[in-house]
C-alpha positions as CSV (number, residue, x, y, z in Angstrom):
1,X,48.6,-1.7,-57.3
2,X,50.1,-4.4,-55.2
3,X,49.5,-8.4,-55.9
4,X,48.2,-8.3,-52.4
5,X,45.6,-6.1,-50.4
6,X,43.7,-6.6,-47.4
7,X,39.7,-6.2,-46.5
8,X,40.7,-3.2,-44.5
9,X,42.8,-1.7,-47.2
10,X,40.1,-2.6,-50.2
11,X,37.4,-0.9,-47.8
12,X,39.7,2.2,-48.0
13,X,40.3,2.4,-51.5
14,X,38.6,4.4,-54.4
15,X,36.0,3.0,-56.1
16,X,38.1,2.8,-59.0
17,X,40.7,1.4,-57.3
18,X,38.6,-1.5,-55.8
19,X,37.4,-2.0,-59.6
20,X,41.1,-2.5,-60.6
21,X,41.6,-4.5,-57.4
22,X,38.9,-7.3,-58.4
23,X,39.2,-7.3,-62.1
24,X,43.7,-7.5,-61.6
25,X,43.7,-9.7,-59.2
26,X,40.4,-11.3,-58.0
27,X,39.1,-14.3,-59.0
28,X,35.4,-15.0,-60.4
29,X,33.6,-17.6,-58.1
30,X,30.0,-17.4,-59.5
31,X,27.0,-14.8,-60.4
32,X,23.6,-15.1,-58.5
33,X,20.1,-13.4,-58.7
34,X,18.8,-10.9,-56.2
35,X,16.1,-8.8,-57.5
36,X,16.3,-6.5,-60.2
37,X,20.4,-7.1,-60.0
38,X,22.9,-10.0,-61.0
39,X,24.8,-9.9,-57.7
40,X,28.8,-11.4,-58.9
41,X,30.9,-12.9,-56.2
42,X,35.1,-12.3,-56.5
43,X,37.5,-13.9,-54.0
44,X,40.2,-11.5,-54.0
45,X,43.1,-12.6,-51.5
46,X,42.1,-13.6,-48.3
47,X,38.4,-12.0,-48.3
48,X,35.1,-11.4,-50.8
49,X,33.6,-9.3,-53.2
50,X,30.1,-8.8,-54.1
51,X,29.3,-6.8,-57.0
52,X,25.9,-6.0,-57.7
53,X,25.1,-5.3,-61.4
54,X,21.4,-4.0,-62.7
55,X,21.5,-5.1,-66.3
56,X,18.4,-2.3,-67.1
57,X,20.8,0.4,-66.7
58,X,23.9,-1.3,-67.6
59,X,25.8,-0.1,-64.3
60,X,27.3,-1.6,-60.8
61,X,25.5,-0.4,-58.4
62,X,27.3,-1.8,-55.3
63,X,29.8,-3.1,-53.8
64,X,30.2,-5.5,-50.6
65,X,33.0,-6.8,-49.5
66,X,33.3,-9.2,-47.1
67,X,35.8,-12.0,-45.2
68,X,33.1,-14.9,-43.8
69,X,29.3,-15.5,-43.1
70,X,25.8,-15.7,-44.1
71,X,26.4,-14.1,-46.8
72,X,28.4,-17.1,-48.7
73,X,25.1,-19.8,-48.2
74,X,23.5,-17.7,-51.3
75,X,25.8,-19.2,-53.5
76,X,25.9,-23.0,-55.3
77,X,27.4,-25.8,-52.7
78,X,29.7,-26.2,-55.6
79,X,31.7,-23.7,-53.6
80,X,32.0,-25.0,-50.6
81,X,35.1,-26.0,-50.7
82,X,36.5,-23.7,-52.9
83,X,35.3,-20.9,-49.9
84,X,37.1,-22.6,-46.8
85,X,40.3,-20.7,-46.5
């Protein structure tokens, strides 16, 4: 896999492939509650991953990715300025 890959490109890929995508070349930012699930943000190049783990069954259930928004005021203001590309 290449060093680089866009949102639109990620979106495309195999699940697999997004798996090695995050875990080769993403970078952990910070893990969050939501529910039953630990929900694990990534920056991975220019954009955002969510991964949503349910620790009862041991298994990712989803995956969100993402370039801006909302979604990035449910995590620690320790971020912020980490987050402003």
């Amino acid at each position: 896999m290449s060093l680089k890959v866009t949102l639109k490109e990620f979106s495309t890929l195999p699940r697999e492939k997004q798996f090695d995508a995050i875990f080769t070349i993403g970078d952990y930012l910070e893990t969050r509650a939501q529910d039953n699930n630990q929900v694990i943000l990534y920056a991975v190049d220019r954009f955002f991953v969510e991964l949503y783990f349910d620790s009862k069954i041991n298994k990712i259930q989803k995956i969100k990715a993402f370039e801006k928004g909302k979604i990035l005021n449910k995590y620690s203001q320790n971020l912020t300025g980490i987050l402003k590309f």
